[in-house]
NUPAFI-730594 format. One record per residue (C-alpha): x negated, y, z negated; residue number from 1; residue in one letter. Coordinates in nm, 2 decimals. Layout:
<milums>
<milum X="X" Y="Y" Z="Z" i="NUM" aa="a"/>
...
</milums>
This chain:
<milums>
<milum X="-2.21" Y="2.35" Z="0.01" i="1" aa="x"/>
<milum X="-2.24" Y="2.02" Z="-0.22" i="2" aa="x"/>
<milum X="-2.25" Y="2.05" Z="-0.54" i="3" aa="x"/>
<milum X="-2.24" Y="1.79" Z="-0.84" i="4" aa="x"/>
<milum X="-1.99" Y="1.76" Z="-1.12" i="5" aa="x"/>
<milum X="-1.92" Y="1.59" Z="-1.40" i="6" aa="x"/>
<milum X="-1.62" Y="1.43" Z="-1.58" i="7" aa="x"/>
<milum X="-1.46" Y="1.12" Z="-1.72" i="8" aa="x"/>
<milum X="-1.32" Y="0.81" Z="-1.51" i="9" aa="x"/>
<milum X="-1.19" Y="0.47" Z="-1.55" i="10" aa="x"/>
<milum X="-1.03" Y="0.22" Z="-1.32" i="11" aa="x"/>
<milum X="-1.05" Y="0.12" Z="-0.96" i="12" aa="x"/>
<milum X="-0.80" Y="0.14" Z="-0.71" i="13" aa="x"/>
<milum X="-0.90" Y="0.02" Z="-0.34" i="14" aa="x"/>
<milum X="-0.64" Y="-0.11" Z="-0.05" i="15" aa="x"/>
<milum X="-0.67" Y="-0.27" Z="0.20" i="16" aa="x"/>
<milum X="-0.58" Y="-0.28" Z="0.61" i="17" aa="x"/>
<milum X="-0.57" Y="-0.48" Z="0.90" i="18" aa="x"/>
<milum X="-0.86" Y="-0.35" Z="1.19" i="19" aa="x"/>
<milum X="-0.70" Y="-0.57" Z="1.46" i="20" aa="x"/>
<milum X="-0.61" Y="-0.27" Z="1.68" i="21" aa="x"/>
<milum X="-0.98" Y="-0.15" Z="1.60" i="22" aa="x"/>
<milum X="-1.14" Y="-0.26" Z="1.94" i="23" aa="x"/>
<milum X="-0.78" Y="-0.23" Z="2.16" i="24" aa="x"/>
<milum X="-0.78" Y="0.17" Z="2.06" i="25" aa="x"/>
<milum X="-1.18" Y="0.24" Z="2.14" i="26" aa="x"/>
<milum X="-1.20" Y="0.37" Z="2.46" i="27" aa="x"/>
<milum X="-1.47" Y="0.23" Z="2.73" i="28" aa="x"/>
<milum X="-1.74" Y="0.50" Z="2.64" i="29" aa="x"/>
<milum X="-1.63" Y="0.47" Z="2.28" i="30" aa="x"/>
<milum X="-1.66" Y="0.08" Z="2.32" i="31" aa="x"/>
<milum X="-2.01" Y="0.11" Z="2.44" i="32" aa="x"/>
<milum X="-2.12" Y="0.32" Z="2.15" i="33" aa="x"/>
<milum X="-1.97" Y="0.15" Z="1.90" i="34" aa="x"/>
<milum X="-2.10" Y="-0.15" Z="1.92" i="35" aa="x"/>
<milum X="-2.27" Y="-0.39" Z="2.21" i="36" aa="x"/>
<milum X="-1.96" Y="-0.58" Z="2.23" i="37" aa="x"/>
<milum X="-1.71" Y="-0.26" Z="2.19" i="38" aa="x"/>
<milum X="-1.56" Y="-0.44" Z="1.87" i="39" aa="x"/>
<milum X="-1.52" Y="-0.29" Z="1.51" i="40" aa="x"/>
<milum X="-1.51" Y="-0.66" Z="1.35" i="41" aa="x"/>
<milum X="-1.82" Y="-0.71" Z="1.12" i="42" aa="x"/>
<milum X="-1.95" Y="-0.99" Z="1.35" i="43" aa="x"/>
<milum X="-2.02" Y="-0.75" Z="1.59" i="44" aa="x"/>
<milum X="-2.11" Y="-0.46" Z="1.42" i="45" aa="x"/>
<milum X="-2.49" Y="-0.31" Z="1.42" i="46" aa="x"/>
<milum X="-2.55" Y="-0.31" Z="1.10" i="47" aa="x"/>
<milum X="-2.87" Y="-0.27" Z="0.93" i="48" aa="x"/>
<milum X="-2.84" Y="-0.64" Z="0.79" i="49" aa="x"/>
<milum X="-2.63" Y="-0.90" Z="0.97" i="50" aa="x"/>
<milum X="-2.31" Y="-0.95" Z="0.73" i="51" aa="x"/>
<milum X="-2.37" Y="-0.66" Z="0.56" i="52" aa="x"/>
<milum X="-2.29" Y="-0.32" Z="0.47" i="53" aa="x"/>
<milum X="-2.52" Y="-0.10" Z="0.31" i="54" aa="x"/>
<milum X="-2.43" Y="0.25" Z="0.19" i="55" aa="x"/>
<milum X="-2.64" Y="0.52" Z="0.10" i="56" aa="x"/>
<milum X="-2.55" Y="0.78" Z="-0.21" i="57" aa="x"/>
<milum X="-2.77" Y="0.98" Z="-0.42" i="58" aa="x"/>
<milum X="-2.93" Y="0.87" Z="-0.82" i="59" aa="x"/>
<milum X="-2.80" Y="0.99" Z="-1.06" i="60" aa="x"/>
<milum X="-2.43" Y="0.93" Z="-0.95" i="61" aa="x"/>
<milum X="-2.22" Y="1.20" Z="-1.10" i="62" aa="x"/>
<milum X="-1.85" Y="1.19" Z="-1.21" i="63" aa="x"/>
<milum X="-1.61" Y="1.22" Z="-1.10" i="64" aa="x"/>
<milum X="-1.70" Y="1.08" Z="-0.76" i="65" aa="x"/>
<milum X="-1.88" Y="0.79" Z="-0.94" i="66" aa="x"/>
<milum X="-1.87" Y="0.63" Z="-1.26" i="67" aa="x"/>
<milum X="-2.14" Y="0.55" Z="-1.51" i="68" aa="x"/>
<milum X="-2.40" Y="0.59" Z="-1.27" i="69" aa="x"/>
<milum X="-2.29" Y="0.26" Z="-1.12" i="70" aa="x"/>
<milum X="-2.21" Y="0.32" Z="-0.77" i="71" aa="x"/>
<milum X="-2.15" Y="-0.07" Z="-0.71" i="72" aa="x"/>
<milum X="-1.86" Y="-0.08" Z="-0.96" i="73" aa="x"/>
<milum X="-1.58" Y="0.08" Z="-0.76" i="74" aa="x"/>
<milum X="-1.48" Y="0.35" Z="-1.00" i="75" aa="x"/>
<milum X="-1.52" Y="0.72" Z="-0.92" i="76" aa="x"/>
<milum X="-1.34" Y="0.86" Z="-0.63" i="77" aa="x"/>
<milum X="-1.62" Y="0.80" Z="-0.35" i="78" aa="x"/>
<milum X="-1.70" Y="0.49" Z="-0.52" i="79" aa="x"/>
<milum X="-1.37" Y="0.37" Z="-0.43" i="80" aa="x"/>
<milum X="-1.37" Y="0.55" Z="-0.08" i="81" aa="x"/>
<milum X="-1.70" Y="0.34" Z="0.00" i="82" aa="x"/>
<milum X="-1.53" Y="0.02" Z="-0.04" i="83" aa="x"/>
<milum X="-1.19" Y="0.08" Z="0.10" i="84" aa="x"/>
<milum X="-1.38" Y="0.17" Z="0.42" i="85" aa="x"/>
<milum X="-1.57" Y="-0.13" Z="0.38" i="86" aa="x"/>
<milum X="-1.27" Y="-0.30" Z="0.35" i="87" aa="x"/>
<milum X="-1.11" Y="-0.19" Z="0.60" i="88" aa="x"/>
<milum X="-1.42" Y="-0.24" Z="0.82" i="89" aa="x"/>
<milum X="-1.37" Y="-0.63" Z="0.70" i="90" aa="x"/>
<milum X="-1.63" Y="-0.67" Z="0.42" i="91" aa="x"/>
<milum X="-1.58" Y="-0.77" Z="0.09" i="92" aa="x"/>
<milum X="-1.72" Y="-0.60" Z="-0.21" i="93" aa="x"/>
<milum X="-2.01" Y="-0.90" Z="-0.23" i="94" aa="x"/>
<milum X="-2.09" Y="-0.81" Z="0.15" i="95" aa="x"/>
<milum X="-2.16" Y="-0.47" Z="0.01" i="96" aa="x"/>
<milum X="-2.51" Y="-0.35" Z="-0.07" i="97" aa="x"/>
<milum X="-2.61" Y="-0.03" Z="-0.22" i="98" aa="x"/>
<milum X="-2.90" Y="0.22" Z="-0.18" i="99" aa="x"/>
<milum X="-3.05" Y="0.54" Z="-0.35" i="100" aa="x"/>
<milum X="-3.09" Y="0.79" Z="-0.08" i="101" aa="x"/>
<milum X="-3.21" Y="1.13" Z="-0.17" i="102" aa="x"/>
<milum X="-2.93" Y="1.42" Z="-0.07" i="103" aa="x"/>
<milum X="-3.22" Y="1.59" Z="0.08" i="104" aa="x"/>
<milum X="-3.33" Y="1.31" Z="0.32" i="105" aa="x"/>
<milum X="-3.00" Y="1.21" Z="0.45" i="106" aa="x"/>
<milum X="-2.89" Y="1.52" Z="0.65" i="107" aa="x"/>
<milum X="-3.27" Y="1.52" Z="0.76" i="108" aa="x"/>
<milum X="-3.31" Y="1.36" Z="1.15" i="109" aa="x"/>
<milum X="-3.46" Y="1.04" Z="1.17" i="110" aa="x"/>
<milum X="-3.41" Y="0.67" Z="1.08" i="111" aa="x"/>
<milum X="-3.16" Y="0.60" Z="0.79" i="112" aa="x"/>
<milum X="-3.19" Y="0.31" Z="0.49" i="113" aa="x"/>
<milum X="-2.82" Y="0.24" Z="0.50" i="114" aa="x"/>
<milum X="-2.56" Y="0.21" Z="0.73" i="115" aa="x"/>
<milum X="-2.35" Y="0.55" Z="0.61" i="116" aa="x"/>
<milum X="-2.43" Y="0.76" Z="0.29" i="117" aa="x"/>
<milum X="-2.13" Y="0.88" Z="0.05" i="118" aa="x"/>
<milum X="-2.24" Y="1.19" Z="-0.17" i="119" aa="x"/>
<milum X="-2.00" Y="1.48" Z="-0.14" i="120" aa="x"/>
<milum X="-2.15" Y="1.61" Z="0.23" i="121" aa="x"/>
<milum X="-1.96" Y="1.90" Z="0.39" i="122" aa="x"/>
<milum X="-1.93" Y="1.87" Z="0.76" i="123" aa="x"/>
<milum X="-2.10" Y="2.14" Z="0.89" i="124" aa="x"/>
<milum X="-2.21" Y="2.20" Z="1.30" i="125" aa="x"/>
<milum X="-2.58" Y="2.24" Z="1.16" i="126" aa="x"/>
<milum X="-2.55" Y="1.92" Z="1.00" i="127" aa="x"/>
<milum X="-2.43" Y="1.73" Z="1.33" i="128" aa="x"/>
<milum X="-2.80" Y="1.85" Z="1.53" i="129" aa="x"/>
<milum X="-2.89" Y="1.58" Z="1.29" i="130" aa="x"/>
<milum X="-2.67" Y="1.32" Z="1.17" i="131" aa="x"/>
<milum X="-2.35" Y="1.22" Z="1.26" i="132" aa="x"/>
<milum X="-2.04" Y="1.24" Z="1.04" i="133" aa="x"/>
<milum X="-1.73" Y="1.00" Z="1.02" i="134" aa="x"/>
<milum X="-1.34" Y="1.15" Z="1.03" i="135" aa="x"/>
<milum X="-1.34" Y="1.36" Z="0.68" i="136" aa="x"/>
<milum X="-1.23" Y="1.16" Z="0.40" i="137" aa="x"/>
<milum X="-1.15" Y="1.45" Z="0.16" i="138" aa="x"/>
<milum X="-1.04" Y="1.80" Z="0.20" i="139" aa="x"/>
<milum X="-1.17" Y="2.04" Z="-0.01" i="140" aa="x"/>
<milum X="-0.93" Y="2.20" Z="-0.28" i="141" aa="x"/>
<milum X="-0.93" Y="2.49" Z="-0.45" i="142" aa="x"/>
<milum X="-0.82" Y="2.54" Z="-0.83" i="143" aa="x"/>
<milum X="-0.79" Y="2.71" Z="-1.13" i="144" aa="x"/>
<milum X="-1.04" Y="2.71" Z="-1.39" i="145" aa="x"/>
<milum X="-1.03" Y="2.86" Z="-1.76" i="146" aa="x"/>
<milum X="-1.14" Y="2.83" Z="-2.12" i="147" aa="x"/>
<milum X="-0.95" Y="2.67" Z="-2.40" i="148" aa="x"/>
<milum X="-0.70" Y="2.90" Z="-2.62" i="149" aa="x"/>
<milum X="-0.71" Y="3.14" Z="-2.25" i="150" aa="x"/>
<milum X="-0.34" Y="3.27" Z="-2.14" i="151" aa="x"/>
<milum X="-0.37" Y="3.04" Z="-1.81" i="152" aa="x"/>
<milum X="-0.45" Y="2.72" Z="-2.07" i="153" aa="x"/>
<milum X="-0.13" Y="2.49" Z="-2.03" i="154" aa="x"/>
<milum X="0.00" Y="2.65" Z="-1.71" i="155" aa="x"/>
<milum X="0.19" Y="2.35" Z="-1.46" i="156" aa="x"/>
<milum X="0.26" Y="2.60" Z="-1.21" i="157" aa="x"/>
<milum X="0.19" Y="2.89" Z="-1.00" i="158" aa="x"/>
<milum X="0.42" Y="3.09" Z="-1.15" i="159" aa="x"/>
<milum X="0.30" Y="3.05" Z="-1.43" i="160" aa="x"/>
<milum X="0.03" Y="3.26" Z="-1.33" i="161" aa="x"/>
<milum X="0.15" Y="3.50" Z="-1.14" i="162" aa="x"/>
<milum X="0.14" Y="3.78" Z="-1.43" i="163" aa="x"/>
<milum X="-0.23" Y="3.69" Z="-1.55" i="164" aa="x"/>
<milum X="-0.58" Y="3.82" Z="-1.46" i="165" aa="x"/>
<milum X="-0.72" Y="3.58" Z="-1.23" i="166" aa="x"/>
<milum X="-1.07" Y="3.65" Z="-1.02" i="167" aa="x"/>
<milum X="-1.28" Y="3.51" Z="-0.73" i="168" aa="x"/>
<milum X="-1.60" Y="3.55" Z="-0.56" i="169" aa="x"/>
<milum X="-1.56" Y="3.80" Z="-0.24" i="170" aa="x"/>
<milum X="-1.57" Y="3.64" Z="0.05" i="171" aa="x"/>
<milum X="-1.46" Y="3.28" Z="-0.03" i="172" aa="x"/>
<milum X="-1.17" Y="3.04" Z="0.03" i="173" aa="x"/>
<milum X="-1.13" Y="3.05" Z="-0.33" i="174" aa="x"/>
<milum X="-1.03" Y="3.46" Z="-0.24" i="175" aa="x"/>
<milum X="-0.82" Y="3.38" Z="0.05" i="176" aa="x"/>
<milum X="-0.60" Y="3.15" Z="-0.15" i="177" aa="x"/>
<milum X="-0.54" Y="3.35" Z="-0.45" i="178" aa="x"/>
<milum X="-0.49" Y="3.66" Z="-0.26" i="179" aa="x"/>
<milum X="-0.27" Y="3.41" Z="0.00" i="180" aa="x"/>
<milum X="-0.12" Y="3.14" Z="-0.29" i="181" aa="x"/>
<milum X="-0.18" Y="3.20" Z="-0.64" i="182" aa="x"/>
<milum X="-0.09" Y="3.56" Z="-0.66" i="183" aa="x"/>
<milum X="0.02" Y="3.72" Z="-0.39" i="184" aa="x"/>
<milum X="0.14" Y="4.03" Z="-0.56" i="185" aa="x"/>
<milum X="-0.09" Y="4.10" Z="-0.81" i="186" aa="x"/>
<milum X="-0.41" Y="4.28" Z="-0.77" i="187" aa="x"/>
<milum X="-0.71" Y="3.97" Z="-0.78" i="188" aa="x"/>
<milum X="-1.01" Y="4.05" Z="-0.98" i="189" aa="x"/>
<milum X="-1.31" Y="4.02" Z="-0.74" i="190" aa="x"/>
<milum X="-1.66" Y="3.90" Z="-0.82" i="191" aa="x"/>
<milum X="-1.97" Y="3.92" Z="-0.62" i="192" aa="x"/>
<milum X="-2.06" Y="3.57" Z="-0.72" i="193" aa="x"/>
<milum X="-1.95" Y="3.30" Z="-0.89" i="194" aa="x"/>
<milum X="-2.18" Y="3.34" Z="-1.17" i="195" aa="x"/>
<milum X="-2.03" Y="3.68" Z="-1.19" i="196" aa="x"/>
<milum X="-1.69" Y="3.53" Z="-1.23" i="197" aa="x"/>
<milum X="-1.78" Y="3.32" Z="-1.47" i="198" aa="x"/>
<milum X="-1.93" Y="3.56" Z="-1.74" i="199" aa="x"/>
<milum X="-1.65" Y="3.75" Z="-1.68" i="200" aa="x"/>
<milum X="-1.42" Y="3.45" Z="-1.79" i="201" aa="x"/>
<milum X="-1.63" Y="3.34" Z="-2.12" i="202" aa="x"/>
<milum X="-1.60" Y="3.76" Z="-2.18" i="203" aa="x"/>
<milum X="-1.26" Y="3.78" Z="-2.19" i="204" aa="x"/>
<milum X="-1.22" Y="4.00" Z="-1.86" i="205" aa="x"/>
<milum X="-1.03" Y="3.72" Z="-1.70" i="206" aa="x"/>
<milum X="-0.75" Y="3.53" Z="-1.78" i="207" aa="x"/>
<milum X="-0.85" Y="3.23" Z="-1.53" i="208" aa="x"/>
<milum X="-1.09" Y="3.26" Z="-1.15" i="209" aa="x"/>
<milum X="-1.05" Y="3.03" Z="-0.87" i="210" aa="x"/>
<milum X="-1.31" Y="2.80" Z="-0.69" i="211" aa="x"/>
<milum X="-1.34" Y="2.52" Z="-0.51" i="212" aa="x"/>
<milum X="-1.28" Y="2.18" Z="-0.72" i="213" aa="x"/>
<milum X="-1.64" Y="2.02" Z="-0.71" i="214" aa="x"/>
<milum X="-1.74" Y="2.32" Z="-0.85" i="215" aa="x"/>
<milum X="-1.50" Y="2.36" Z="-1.11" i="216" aa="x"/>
<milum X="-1.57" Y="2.00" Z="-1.25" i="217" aa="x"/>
<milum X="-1.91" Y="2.13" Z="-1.27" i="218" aa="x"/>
<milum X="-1.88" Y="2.43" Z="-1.41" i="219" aa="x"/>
<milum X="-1.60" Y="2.31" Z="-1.68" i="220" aa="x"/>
<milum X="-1.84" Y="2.02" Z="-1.79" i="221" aa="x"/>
<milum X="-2.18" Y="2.20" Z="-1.78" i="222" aa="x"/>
<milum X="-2.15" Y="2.55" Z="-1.81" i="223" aa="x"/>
<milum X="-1.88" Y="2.70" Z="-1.97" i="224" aa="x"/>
<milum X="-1.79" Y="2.66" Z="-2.34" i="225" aa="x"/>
<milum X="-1.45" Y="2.46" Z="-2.35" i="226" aa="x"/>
<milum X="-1.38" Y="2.50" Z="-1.99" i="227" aa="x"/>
<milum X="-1.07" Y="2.37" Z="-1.85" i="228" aa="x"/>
<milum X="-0.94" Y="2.30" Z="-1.52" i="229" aa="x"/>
<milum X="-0.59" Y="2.40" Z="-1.48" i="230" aa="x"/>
<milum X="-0.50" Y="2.24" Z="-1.18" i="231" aa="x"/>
<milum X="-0.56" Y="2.22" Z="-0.82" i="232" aa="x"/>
<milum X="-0.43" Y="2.42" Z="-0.53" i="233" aa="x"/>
<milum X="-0.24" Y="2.21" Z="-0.26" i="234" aa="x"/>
<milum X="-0.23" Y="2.46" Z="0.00" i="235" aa="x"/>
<milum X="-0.63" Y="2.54" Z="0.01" i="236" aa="x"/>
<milum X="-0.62" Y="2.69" Z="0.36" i="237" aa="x"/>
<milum X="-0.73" Y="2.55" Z="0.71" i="238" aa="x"/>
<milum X="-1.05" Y="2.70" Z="0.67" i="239" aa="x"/>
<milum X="-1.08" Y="2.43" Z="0.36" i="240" aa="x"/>
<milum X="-1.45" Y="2.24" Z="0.33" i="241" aa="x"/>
<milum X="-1.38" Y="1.88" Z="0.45" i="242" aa="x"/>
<milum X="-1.65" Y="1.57" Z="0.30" i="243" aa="x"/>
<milum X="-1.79" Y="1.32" Z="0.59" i="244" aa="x"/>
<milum X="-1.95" Y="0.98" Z="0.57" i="245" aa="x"/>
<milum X="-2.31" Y="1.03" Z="0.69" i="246" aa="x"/>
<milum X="-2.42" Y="0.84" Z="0.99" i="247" aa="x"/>
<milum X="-2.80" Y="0.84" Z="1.16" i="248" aa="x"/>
<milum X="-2.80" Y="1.08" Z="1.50" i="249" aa="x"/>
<milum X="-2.59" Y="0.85" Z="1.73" i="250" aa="x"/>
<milum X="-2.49" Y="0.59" Z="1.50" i="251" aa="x"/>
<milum X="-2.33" Y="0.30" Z="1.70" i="252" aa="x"/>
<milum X="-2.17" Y="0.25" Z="1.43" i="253" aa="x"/>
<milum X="-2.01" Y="0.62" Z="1.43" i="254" aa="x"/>
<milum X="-1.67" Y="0.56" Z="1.57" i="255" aa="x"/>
<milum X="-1.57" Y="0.22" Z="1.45" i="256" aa="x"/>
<milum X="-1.67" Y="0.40" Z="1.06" i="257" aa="x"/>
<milum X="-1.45" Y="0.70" Z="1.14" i="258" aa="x"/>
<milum X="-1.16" Y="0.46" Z="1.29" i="259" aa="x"/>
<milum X="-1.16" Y="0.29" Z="0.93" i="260" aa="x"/>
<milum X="-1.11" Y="0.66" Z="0.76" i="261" aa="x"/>
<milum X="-0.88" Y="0.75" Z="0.98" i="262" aa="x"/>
<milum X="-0.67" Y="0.45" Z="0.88" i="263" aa="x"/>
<milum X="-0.71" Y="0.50" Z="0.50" i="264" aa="x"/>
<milum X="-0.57" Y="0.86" Z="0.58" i="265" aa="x"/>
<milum X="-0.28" Y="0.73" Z="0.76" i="266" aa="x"/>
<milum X="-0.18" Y="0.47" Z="0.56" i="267" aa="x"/>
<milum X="-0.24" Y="0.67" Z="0.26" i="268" aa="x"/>
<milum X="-0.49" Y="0.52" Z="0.07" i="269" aa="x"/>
<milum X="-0.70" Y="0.84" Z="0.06" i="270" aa="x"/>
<milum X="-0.41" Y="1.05" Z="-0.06" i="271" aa="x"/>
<milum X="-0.36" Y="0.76" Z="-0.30" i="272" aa="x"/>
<milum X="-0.71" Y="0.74" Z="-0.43" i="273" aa="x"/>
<milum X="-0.77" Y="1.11" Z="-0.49" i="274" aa="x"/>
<milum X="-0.44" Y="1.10" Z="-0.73" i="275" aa="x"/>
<milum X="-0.59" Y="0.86" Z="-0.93" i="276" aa="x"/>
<milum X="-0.99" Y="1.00" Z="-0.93" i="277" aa="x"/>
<milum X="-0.96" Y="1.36" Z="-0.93" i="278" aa="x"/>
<milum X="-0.58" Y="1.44" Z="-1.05" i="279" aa="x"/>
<milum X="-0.53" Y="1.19" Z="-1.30" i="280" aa="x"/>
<milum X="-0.85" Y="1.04" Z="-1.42" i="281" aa="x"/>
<milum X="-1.01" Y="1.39" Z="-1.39" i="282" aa="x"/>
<milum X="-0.76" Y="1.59" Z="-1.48" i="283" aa="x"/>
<milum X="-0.69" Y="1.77" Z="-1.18" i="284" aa="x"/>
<milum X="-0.32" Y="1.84" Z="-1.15" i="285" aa="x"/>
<milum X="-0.18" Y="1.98" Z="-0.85" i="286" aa="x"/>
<milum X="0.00" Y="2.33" Z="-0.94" i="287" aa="x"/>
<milum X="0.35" Y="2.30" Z="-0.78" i="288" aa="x"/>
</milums>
């Protein structure tokens, strides 16, 4: 599930690739839905406007995935994620175009106003009846939330919290991993909801709870009195949400827009751009 947080960000870091072994690595099907020429170079992509790209996200555009509302100034995690991939797809930022596309109406079938939308979409199989996703550029983390003056305020580690009263919402990744990661052998406090959780932790019952990081920008900077995010859980499990570009149902431009994530991931651009958005700009720190 999406949801929508909010933080504080600053400046942009994007990098950049060579596609040349775009086409060579498509395969003849692949080729054929990719483009009408089987190339990934922007000459012979599909796009909705000839030398452009346009990209889709929602208004307003909330930190710390964006910055100031301004999805065109490259700050903000997917911000820079946008045009990395557009980079690496072989447009520069003034080939770029931007549109407001309702969350609602991009997962909904039917013919898209951009050429892929960035807003924080889980992959999910009901999802793919409608639109198609590129290779995930995130996964989703867990971590660590708390209120000022807490116990778990100032904790850098795990073991720093192996002795406190941490809960999390039954059910959940956020469980698995603090049964499985945090504290494996303490007894975890557990919570039919989130909401739950969180009363619980402005009451005093809980030390710290767990959930996943979108959330707990959100509910640090909206909903609990001087919440805090005490860091992020490296080892979130396999069974971890994972954010797609969005693509209309049989996008020809699919494989060529997952080819370019999968190249940021490699080269580790990805890695490199959610250290600066969501660990240091946000901070996020990982808990070693």
């Amino acid at each position: 599930m999406r949801r929508r947080p909010l933080a504080t960000l600053a400046l942009l870091a994007a990098a950049t690739v060579s596609v040349s072994a775009c086409a060579a690595e498509e395969t003849a099907d692949d080729a054929a839905s990719a483009s009408g020429s089987g190339s990934c170079s922007p000459g012979d992509l599909p796009t909705l406007e000839d030398g452009t790209l346009t990209i889709g996200t929602d208004a307003p555009a909330y930190e710390p995935w964006f910055s100031d509302d301004d999805p065109t100034n490259g700050e903000g995690f997917e911000s820079a994620v946008a045009y990395a991939v557009a980079e690496q797809l072989g447009y520069a930022e003034d080939e770029v175009t931007w549109v407001t596309a309702q969350f609602n109406s991009v997962i909904q079938p039917g013919p898209k106003s951009f050429d892929f939308d960035v807003n924080q979409f889980s992959i999910t199989d009901e999802r793919r009846q409608a639109v198609d996703f590129s290779s995930p550029y995130y996964d989703v983390t867990q971590a660590v939330i708390t209120t000022g003056g807490s116990a778990a305020e100032g904790a850098t580690s795990l073991a720093d919290l192996k002795d406190l009263r941490i809960g999390a919402q039954v059910g959940t990744t956020s469980l698995d991993v603090l049964i499985e990661t945090i504290a494996p052998d303490s007894d975890p406090v557990v919570f039919n909801t989130n909401d739950d959780a969180k009363l619980a932790l402005q009451n005093g019952q809980v030390d710290a709870i767990v959930v996943d990081l979108p959330t707990a920008f959100y509910i640090t900077a909206a909903e609990l009195d001087d919440g805090v995010i005490v860091g992020q859980v490296a080892d979130s499990g396999s069974s971890a949400d994972q954010f797609g570009l969005v693509l209309a149902k049989d996008s020809p431009l699919t494989d060529c827009v997952s080819q370019a994530v999968d190249a940021l991931r490699e080269d580790g651009t990805l890695a490199d751009l959610e250290q600066q958005w969501l660990s240091d700009v946000a901070d996020a720190p990982v808990l070693s």
